[in-house]
N, CA and C atoms as an extended XYZ file, in Angstrom:
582
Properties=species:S:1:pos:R:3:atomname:S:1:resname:S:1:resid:I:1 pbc="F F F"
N         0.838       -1.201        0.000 N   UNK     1
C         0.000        0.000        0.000 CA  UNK     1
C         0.874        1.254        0.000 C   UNK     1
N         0.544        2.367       -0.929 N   UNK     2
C         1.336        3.083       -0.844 CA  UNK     2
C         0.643        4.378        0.289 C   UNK     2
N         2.210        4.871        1.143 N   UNK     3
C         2.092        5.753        2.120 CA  UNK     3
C         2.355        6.797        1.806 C   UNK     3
N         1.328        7.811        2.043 N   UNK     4
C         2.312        9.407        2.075 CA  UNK     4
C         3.270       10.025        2.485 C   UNK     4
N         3.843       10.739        2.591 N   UNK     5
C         4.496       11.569        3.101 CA  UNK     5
C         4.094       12.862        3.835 C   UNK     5
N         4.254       13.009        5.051 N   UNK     6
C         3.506       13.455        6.227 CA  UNK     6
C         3.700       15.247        5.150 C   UNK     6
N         4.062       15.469        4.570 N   UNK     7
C         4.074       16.711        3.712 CA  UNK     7
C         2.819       16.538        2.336 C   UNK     7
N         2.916       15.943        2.437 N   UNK     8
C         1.736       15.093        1.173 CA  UNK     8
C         0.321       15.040        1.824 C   UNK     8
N         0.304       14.624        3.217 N   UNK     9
C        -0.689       14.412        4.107 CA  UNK     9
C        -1.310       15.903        4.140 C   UNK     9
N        -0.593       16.775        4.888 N   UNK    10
C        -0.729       17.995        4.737 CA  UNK    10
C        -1.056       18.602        3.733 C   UNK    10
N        -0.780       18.500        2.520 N   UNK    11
C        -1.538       19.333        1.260 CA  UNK    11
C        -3.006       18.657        1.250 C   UNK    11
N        -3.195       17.354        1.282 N   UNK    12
C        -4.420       16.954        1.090 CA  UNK    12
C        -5.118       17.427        2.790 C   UNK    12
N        -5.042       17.527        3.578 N   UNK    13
C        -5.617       17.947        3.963 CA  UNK    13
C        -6.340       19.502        4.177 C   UNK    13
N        -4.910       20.186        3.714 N   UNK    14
C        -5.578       21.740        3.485 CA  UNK    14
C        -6.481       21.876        2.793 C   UNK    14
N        -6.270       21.212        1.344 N   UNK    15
C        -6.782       21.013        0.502 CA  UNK    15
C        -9.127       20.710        1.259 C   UNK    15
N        -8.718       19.837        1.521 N   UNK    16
C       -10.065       19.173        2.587 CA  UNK    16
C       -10.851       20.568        3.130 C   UNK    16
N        -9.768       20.904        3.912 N   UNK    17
C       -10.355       21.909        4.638 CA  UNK    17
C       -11.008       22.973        4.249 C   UNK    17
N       -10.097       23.825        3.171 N   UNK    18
C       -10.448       24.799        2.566 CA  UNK    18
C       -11.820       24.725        1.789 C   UNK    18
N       -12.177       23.079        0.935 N   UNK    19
C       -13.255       23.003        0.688 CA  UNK    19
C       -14.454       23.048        1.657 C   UNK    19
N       -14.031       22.503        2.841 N   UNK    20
C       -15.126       22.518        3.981 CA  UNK    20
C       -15.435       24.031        4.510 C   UNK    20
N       -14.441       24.892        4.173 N   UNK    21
C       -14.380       25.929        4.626 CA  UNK    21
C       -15.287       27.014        4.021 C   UNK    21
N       -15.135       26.697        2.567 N   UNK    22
C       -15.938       27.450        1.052 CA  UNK    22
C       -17.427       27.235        1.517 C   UNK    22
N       -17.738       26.459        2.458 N   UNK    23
C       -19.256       25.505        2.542 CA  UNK    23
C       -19.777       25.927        3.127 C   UNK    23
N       -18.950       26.369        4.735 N   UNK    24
C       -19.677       26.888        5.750 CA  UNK    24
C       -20.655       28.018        5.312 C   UNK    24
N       -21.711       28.135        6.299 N   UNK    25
C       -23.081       29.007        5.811 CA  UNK    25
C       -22.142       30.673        6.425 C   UNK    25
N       -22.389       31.241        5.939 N   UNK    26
C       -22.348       32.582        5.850 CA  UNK    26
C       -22.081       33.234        7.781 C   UNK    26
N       -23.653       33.274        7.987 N   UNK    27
C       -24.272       33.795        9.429 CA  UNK    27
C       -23.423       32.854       10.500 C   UNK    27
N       -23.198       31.330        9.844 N   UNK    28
C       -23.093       30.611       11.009 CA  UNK    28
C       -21.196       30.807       11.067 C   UNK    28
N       -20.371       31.584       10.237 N   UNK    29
C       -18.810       32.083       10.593 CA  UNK    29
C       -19.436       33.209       11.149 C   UNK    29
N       -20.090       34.138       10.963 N   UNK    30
C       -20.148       34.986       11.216 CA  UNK    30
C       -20.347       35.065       13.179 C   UNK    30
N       -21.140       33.893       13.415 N   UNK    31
C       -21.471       33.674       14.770 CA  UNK    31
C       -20.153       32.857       15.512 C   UNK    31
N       -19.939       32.317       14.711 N   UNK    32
C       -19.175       31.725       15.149 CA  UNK    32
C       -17.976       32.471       15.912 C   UNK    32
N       -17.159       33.422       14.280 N   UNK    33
C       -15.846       34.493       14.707 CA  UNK    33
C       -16.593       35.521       15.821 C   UNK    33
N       -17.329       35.646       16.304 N   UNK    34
C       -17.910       36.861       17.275 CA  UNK    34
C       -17.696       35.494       18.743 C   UNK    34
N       -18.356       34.430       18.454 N   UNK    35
C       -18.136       33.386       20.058 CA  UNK    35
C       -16.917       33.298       20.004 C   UNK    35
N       -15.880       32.928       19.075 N   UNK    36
C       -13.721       33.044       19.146 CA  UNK    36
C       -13.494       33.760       19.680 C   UNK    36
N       -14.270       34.844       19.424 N   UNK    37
C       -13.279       36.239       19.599 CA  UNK    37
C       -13.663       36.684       21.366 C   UNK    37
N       -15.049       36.578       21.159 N   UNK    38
C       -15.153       36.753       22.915 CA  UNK    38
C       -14.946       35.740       23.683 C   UNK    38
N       -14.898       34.388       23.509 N   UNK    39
C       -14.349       33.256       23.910 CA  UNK    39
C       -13.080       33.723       24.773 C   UNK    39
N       -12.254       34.497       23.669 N   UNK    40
C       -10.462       34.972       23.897 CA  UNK    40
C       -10.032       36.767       24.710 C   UNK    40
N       -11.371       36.698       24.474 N   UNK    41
C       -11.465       38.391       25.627 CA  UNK    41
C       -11.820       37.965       26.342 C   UNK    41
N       -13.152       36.750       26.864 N   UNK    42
C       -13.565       37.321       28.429 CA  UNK    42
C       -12.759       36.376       29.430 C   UNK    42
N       -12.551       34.756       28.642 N   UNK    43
C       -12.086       33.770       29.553 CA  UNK    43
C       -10.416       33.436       28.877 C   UNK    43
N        -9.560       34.031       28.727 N   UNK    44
C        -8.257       33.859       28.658 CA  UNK    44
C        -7.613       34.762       29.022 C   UNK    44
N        -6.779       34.145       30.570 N   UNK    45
C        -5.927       34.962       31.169 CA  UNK    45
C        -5.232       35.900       30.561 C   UNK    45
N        -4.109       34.792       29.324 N   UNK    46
C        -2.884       35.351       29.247 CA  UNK    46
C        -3.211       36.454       28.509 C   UNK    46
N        -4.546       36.347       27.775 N   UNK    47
C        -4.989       37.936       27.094 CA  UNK    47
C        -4.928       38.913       27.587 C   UNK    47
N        -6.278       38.772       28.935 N   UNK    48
C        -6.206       39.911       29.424 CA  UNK    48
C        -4.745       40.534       30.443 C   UNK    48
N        -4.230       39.787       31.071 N   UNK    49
C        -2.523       40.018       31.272 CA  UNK    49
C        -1.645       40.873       30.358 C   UNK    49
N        -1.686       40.764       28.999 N   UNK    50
C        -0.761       41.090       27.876 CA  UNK    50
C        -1.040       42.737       28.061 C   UNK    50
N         0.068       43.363       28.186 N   UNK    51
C         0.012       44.598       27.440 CA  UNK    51
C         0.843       44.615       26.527 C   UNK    51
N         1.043       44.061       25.733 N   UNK    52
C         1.727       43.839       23.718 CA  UNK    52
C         1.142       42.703       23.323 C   UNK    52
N         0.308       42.663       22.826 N   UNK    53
C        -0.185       41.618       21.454 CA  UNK    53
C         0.043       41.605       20.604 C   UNK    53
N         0.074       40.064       19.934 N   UNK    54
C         0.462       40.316       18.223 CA  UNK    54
C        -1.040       39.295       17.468 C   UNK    54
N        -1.378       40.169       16.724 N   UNK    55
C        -2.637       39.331       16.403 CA  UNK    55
C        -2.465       39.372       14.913 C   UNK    55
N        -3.140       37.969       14.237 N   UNK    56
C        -2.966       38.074       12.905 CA  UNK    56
C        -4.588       38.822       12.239 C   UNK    56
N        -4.180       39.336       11.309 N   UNK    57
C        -5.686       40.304       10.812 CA  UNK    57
C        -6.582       38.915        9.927 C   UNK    57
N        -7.133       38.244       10.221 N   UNK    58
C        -8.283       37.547        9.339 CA  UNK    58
C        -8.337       37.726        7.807 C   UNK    58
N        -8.477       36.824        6.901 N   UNK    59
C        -9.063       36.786        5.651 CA  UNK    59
C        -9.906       36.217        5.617 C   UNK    59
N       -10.798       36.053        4.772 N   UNK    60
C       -12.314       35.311        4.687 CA  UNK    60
C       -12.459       33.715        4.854 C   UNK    60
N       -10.944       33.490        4.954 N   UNK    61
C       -11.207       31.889        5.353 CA  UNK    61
C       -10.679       31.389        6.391 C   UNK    61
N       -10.427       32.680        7.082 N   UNK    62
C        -9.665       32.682        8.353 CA  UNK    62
C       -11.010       33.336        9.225 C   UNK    62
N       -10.287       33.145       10.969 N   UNK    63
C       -11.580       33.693       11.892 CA  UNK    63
C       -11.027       35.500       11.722 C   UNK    63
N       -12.051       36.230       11.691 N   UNK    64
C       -12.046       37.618       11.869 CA  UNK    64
C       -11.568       38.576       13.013 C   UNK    64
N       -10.469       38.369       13.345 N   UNK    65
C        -9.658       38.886       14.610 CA  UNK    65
C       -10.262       40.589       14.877 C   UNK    65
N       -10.747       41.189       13.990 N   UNK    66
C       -11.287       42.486       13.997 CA  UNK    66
C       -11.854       42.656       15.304 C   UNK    66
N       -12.680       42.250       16.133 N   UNK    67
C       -13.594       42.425       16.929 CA  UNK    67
C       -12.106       42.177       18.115 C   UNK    67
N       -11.000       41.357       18.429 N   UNK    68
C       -10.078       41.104       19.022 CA  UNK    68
C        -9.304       42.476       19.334 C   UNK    68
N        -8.502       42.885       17.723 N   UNK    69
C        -7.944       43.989       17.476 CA  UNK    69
C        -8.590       45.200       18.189 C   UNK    69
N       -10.258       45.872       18.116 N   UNK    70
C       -10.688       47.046       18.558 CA  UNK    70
C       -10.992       46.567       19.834 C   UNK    70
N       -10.795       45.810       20.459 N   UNK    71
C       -11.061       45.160       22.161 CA  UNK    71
C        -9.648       45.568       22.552 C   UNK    71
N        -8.448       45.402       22.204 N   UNK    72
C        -7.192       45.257       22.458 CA  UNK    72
C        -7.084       46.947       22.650 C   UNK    72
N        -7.217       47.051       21.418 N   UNK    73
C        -6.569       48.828       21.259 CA  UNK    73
C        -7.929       49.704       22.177 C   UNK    73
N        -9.010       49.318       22.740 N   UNK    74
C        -9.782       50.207       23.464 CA  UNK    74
C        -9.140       50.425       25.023 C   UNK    74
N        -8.777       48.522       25.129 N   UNK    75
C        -7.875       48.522       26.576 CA  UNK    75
C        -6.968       48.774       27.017 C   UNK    75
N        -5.969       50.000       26.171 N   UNK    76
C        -4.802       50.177       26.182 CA  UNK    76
C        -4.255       49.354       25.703 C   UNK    76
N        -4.062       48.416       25.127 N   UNK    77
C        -3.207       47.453       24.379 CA  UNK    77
C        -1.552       47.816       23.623 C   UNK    77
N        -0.962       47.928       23.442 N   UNK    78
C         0.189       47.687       22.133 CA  UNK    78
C        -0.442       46.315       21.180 C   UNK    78
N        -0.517       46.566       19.931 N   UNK    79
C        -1.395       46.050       19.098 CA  UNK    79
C        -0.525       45.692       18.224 C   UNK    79
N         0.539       44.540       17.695 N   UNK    80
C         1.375       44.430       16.773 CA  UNK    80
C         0.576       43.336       15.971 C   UNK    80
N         0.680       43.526       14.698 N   UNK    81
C         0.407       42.708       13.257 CA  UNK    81
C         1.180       42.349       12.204 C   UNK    81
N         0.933       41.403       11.470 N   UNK    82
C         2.189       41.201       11.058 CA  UNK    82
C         2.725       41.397        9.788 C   UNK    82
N         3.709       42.001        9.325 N   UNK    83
C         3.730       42.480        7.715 CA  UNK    83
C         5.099       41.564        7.089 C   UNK    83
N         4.567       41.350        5.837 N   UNK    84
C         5.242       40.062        4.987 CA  UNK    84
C         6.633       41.180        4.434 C   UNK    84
N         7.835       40.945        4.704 N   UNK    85
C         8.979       41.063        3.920 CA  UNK    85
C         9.449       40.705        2.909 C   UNK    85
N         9.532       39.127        3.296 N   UNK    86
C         9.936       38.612        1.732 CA  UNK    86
C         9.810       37.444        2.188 C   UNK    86
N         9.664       36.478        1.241 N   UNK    87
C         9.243       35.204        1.133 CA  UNK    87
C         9.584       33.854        2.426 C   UNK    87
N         7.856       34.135        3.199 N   UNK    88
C         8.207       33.102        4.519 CA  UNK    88
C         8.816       33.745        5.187 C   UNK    88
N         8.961       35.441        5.223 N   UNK    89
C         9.226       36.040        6.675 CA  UNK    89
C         8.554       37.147        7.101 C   UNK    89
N         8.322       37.469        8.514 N   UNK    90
C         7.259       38.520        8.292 CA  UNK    90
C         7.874       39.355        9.890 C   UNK    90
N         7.764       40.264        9.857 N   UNK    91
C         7.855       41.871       11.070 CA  UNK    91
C         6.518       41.635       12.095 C   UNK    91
N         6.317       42.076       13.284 N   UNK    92
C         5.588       42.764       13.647 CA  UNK    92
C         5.222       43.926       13.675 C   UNK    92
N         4.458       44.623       13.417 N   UNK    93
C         4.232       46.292       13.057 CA  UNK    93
C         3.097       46.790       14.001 C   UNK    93
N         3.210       47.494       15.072 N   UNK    94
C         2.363       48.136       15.798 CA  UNK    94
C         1.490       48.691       14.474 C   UNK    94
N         0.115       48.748       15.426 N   UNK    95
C        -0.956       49.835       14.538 CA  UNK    95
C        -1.646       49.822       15.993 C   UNK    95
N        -2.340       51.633       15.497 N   UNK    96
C        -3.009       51.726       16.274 CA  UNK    96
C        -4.612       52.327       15.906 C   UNK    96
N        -5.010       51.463       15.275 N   UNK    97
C        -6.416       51.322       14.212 CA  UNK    97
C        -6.552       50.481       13.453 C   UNK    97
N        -7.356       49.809       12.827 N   UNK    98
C        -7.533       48.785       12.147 CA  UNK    98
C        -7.307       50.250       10.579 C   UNK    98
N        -7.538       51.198       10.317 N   UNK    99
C        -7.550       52.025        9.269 CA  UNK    99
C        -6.563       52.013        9.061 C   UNK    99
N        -5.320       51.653        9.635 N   UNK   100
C        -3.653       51.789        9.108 CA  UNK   100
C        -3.643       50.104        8.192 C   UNK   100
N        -4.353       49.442        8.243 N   UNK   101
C        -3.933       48.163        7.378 CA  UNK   101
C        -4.814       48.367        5.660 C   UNK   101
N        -3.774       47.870        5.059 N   UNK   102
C        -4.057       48.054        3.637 CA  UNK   102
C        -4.265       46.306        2.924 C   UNK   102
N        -4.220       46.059        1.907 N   UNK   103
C        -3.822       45.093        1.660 CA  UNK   103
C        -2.540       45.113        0.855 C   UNK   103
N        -1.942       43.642        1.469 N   UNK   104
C        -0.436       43.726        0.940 CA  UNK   104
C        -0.545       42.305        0.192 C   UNK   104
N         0.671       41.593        0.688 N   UNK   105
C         0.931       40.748        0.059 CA  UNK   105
C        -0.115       39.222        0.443 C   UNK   105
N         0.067       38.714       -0.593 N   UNK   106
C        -1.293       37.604       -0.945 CA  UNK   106
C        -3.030       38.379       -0.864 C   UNK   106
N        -2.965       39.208       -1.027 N   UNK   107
C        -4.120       39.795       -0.381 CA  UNK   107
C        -4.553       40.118        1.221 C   UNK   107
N        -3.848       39.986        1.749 N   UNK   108
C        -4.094       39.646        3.210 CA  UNK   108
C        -3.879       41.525        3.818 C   UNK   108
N        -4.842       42.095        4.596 N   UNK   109
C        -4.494       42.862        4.989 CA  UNK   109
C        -3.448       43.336        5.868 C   UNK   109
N        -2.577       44.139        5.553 N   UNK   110
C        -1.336       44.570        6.447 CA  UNK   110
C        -0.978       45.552        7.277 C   UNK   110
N         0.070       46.229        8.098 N   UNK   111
C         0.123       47.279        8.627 CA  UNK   111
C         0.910       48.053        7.237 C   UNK   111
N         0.711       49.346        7.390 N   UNK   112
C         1.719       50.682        6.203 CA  UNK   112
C         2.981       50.491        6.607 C   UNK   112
N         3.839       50.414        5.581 N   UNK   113
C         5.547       50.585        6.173 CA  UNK   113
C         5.565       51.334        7.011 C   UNK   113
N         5.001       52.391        7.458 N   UNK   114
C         5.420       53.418        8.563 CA  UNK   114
C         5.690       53.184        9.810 C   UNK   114
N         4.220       51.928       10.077 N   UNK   115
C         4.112       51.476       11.067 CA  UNK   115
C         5.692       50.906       12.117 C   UNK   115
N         5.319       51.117       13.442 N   UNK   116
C         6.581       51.035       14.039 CA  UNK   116
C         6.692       48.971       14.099 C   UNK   116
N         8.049       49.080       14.046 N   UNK   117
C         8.409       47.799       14.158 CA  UNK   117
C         7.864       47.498       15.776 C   UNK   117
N         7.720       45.660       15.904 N   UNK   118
C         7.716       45.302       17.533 CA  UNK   118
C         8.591       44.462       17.153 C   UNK   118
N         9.181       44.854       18.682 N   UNK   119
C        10.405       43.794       18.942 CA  UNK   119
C         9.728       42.417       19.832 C   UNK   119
N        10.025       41.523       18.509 N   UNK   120
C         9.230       39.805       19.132 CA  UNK   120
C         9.707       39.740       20.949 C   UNK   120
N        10.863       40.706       21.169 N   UNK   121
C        10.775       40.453       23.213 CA  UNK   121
C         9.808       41.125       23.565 C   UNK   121
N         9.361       41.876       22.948 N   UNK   122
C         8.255       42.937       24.366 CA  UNK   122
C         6.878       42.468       23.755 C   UNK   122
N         6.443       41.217       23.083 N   UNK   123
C         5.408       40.673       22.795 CA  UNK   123
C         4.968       39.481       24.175 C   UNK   123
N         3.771       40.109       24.833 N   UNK   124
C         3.182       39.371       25.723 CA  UNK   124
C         2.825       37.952       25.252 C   UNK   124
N         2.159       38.082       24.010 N   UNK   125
C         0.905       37.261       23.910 CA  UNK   125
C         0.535       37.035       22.651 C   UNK   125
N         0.558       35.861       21.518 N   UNK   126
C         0.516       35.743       20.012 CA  UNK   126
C        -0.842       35.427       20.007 C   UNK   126
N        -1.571       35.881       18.840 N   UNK   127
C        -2.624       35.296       18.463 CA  UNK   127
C        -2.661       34.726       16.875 C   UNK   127
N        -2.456       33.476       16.617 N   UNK   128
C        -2.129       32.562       15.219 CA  UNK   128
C        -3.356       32.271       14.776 C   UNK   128
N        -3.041       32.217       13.351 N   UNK   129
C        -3.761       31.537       12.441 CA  UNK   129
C        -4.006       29.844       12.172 C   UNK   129
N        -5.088       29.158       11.875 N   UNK   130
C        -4.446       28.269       11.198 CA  UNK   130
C        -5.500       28.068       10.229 C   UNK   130
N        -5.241       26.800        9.399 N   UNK   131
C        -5.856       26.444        8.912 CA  UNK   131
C        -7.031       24.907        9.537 C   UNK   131
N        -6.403       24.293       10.473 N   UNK   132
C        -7.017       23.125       11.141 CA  UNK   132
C        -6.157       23.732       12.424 C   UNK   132
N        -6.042       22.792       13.340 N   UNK   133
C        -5.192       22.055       14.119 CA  UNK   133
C        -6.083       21.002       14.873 C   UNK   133
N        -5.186       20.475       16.240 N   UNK   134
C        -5.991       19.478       17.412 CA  UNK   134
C        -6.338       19.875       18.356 C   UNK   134
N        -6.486       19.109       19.411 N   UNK   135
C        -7.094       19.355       20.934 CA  UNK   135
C        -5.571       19.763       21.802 C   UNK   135
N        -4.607       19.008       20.926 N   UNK   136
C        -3.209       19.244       21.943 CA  UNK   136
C        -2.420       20.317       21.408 C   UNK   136
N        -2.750       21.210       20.508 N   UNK   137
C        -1.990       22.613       20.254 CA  UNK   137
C        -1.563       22.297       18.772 C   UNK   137
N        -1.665       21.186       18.106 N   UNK   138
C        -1.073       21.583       17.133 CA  UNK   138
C        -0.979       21.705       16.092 C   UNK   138
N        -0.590       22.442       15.032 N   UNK   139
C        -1.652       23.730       14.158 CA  UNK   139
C        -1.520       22.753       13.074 C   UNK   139
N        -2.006       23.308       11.745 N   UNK   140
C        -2.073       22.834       10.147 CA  UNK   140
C        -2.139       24.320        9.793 C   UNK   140
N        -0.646       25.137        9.476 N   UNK   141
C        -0.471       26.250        8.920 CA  UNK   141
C        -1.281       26.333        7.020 C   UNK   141
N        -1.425       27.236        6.604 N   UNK   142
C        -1.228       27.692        5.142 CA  UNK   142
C        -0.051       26.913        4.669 C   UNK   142
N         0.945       26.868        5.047 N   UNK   143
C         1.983       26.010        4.620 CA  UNK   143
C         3.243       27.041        3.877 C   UNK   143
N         3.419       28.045        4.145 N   UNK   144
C         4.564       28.696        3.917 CA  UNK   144
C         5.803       28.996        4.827 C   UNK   144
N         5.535       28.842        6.066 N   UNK   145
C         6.212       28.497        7.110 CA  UNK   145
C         6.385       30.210        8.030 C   UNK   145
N         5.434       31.030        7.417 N   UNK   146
C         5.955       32.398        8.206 CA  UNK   146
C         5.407       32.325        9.457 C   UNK   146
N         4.420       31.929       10.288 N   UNK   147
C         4.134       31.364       11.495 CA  UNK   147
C         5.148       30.439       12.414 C   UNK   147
N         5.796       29.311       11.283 N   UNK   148
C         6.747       28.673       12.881 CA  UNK   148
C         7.847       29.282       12.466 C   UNK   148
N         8.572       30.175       11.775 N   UNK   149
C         9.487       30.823       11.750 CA  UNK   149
C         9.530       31.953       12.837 C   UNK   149
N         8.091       32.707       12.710 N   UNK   150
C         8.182       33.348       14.130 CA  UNK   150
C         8.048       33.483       15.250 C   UNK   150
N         7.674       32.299       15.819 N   UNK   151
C         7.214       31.714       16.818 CA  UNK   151
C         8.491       30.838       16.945 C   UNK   151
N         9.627       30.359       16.365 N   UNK   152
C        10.777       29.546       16.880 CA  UNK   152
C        11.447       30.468       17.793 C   UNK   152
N        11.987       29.779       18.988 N   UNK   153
C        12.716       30.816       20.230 CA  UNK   153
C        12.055       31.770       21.055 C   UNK   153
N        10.537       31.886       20.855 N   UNK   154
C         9.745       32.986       21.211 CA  UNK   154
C         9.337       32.757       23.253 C   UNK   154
N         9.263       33.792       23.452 N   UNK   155
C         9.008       33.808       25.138 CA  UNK   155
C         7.948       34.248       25.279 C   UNK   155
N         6.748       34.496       23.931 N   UNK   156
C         5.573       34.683       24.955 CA  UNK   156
C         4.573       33.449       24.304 C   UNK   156
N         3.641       33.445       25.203 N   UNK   157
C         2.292       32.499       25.194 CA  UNK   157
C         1.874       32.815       23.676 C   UNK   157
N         0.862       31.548       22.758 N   UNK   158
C         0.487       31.614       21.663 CA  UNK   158
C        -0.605       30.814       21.803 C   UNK   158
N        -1.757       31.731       20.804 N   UNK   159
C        -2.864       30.776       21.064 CA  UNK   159
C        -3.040       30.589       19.377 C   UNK   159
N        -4.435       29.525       18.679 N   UNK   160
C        -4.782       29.509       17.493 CA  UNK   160
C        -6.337       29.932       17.697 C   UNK   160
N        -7.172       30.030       16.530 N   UNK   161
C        -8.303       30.374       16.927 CA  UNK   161
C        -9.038       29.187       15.693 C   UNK   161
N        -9.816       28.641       16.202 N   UNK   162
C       -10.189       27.934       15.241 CA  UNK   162
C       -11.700       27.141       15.658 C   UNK   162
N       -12.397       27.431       14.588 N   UNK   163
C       -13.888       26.591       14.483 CA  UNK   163
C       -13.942       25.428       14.969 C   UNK   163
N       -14.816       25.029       16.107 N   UNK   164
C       -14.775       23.135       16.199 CA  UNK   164
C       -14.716       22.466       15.057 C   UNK   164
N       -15.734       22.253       14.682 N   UNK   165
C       -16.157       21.500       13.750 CA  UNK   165
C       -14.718       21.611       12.595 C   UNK   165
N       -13.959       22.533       12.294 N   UNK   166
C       -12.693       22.054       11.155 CA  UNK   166
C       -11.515       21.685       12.735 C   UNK   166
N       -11.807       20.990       13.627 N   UNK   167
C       -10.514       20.559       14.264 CA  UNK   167
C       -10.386       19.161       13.757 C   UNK   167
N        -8.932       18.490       13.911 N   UNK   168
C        -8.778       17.612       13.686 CA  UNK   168
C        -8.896       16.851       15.183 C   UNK   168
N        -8.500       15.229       14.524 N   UNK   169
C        -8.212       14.126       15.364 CA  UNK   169
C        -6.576       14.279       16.106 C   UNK   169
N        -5.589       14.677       14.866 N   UNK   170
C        -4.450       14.354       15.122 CA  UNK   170
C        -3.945       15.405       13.795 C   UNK   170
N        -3.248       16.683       14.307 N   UNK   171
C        -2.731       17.051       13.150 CA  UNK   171
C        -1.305       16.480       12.334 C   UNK   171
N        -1.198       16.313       11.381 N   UNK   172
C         0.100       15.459       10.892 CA  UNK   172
C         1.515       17.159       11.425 C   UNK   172
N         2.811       16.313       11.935 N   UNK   173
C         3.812       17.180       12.215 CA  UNK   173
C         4.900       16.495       11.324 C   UNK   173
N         5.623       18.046       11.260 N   UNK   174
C         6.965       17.957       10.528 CA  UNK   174
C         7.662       18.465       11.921 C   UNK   174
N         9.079       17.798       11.680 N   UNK   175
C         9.922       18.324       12.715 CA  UNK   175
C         9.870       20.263       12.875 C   UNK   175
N         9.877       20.600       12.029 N   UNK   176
C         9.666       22.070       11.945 CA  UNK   176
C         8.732       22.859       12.242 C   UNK   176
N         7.583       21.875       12.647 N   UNK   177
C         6.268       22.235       13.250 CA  UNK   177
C         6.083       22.885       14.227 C   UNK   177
N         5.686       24.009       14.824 N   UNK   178
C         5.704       24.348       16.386 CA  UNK   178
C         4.049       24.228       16.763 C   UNK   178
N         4.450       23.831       18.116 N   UNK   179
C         3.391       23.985       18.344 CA  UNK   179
C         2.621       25.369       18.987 C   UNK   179
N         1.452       25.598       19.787 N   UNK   180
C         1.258       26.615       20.550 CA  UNK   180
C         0.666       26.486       21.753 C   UNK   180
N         0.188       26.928       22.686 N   UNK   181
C        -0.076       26.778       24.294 CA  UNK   181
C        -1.254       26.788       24.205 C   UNK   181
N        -1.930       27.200       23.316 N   UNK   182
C        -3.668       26.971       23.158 CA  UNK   182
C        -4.543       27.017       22.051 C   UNK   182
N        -5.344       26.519       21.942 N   UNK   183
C        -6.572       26.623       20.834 CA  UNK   183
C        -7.430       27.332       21.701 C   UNK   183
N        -8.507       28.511       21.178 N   UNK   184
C        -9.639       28.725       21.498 CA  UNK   184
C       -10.167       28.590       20.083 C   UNK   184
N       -11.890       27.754       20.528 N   UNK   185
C       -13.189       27.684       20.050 CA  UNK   185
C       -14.033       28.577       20.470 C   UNK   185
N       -14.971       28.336       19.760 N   UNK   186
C       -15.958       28.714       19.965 CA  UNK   186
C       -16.679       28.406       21.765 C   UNK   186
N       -16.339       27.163       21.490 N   UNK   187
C       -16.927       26.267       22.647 CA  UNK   187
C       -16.331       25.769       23.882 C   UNK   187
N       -14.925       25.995       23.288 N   UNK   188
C       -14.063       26.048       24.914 CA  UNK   188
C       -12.543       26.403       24.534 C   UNK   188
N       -11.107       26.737       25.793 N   UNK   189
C       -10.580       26.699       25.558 CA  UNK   189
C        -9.613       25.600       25.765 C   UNK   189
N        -8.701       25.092       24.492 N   UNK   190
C        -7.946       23.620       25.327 CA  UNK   190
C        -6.166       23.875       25.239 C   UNK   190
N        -5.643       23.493       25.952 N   UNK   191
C        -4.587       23.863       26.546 CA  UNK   191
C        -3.527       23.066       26.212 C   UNK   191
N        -2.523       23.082       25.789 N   UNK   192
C        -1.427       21.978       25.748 CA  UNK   192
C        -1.251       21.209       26.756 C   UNK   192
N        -0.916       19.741       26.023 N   UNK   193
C        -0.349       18.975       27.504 CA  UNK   193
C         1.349       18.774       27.545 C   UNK   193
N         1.553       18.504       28.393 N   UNK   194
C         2.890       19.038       28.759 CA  UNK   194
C         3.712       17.281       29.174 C   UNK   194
């Protein structure tokens, strides 16, 4: 029988997902990214603790961090996002409005060059993307690697945000994989085991 290759595994499953993703009803992301997002404001410590966040800005097949972002920056926050350099590497860039992001590269909205750099030490608290992950932290990126590139060596807490219903059983890992300290759902938050 022929076996994949745990990189092979991974395309077909993005692949999976993204179709499951195209499917979902409209209202019911819409309800959904509003239960993530307050899920990660009212009941996660390390949030409300953080004064520097780094949150990724949402695309339409991603959860909508927007409602995160104007919660952050109302509470006094430092608000860093992340802007693409060059291929599979990316800055943190303070903003202090969601009106300073444009769209940049892949389409994905960004901070303006102006924006001040953050230095990955004075970052409390990550908030990641994924595309899947599991119950034990660990993700199914887009697959370009600018997430565990910045998150390798990092000293603060990282969470993912992600829909029940697209979690997996078991996400497939590459040695290069990182993991993160939490998933929040909709429906609860689950924690790495250690």
């Amino acid at each position: 029988m022929f076996m994949h290759t745990i990189a092979e595994q991974k395309e077909e499953l993005r692949k999976t997902i993204r179709d499951r993703i195209r499917g979902l009803d409209p209202d019911m992301v819409r309800l959904s990214d509003e239960a993530i997002c307050k899920q990660l404001i009212e009941n996660l410590a390390e949030y409300k603790e953080a004064n520097t966040i780094f949150c990724f800005v949402g695309t339409h097949m991603e959860i909508d961090t927007s409602l995160i972002i104007r919660h952050a920056l109302k509470a006094g926050k430092t608000v860093a996002v992340p802007l693409c350099i060059s291929m599979g590497i990316m800055e943190a860039r303070r903003i202090t409005g969601l009106d300073e992001l444009k769209p940049g590269s892949y389409g994905i909205l960004e901070p303006e060059d102006s924006c001040e750099l953050t230095d990955s030490k004075d970052i409390d608290f990550a908030i990641i993307p994924c595309i899947s992950c599991d119950r034990n932290c660990e993700r199914l990126g887009q697959g370009g690697g600018f997430y565990d590139r910045f998150l390798k060596g990092r000293s603060f807490a990282a969470a993912v945000l992600c829909r029940e219903c697209l979690m997996l059983e078991k996400a497939p890992k590459e040695p290069w994989d990182l993991a993160v300290d939490l998933v929040v759902t909709e429906n609860r938050i689950y924690r790495k085991k250690t």
